[in-house]
C-alpha positions as CSV (number, residue, x, y, z in Angstrom):
1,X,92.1,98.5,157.7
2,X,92.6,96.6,154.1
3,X,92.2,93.4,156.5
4,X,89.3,94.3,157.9
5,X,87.5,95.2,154.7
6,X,89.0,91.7,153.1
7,X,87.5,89.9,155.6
8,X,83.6,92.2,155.5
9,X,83.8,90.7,152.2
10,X,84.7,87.2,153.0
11,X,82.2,87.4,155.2
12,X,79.4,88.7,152.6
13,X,80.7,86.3,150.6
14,X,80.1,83.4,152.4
15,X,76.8,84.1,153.5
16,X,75.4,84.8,150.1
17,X,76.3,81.3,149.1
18,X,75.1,80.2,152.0
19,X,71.7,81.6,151.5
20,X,71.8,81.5,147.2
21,X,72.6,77.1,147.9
22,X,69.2,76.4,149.0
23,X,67.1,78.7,147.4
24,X,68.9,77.2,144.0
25,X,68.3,74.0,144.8
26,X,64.6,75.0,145.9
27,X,64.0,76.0,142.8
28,X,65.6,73.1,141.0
29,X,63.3,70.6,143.7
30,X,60.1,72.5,142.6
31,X,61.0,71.6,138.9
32,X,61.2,67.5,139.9
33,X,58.4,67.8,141.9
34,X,55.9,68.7,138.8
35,X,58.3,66.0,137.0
36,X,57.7,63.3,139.9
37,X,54.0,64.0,139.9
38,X,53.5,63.7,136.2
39,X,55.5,60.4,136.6
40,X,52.5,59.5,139.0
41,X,49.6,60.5,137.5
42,X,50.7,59.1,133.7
43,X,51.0,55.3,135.6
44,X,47.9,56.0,137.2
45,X,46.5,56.3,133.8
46,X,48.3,53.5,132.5
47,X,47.5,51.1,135.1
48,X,43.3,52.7,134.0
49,X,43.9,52.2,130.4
50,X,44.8,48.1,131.0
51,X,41.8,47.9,132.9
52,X,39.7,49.5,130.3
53,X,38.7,52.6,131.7
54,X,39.2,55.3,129.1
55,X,37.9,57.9,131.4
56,X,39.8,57.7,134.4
57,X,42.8,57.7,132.4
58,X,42.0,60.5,130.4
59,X,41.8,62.1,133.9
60,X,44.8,60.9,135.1
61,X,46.9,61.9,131.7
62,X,45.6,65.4,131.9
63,X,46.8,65.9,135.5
64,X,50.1,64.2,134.1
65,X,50.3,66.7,131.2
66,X,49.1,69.7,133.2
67,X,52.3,68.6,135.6
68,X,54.5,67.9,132.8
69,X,54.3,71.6,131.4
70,X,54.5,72.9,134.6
71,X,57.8,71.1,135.1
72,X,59.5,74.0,133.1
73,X,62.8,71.7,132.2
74,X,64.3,72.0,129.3
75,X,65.4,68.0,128.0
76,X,63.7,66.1,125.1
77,X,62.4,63.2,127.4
78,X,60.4,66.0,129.0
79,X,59.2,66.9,125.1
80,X,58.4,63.6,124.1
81,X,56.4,62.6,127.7
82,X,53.9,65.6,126.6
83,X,53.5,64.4,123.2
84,X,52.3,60.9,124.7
85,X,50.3,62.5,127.2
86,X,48.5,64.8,124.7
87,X,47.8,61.4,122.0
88,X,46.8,59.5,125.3
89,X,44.6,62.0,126.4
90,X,43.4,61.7,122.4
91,X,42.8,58.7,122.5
92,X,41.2,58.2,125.5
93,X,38.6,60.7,124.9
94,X,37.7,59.0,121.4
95,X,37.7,55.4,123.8
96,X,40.5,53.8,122.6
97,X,41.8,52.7,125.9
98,X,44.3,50.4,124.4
99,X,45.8,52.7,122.4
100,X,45.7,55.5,125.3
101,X,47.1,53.0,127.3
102,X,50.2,52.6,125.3
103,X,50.7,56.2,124.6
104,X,50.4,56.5,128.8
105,X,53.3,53.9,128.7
106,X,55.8,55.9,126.9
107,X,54.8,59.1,128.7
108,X,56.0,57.4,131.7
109,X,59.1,56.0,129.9
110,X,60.3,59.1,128.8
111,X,59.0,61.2,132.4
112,X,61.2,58.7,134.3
113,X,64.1,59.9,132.0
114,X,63.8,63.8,132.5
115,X,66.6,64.6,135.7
């Protein structure tokens, strides 16, 4: 009987990891996905900026930012991306491409740093 009970609960056990593993790591995917997208979007504004086009990376740095927050990791490259993305956007919207530009520029920097 004790065998039988110790091995219900091997059992249980075993499939609870087996089922908790992927949902976890789920989770964990969704997270670098917003990451991975903001990574995207802030060189797609970058890549605007050089060209001159404060508006289309404005665009571009607000989709970044809105995945950025979304993201919902805690890590200080995270932090520091927003705070580019928010003075790009800034900047951009007051035309200062070159200056949105660089700000875009860091944002990726720091994005590509958040794991």
């Amino acid at each position: 009987m004790t065998i039988s009970i110790r091995r219900s609960v091997l059992v249980l056990t075993a499939v609870s990891a087996m089922v908790a593993g992927p949902v976890m790591t789920g989770l964990a995917l969704a997270d670098n996905k917003h990451v991975a997208e903001a990574v995207e979007h802030a060189k797609e504004a970058a890549a605007h900026g050089k060209q001159g086009h404060a508006d289309a990376l404005v665009k571009h740095a607000e989709g970044a930012l809105h995945h950025a927050e979304a993201a919902g990791v805690k890590n200080p490259h995270l932090d520091e991306g927003i705070k580019h993305l928010k003075e790009a956007v800034e900047h951009g919207k007051a035309g200062h491409a070159d200056v949105a530009t660089q700000h875009a520029e860091g944002a990726v920097t720091h994005l590509s740093e958040v794991k």
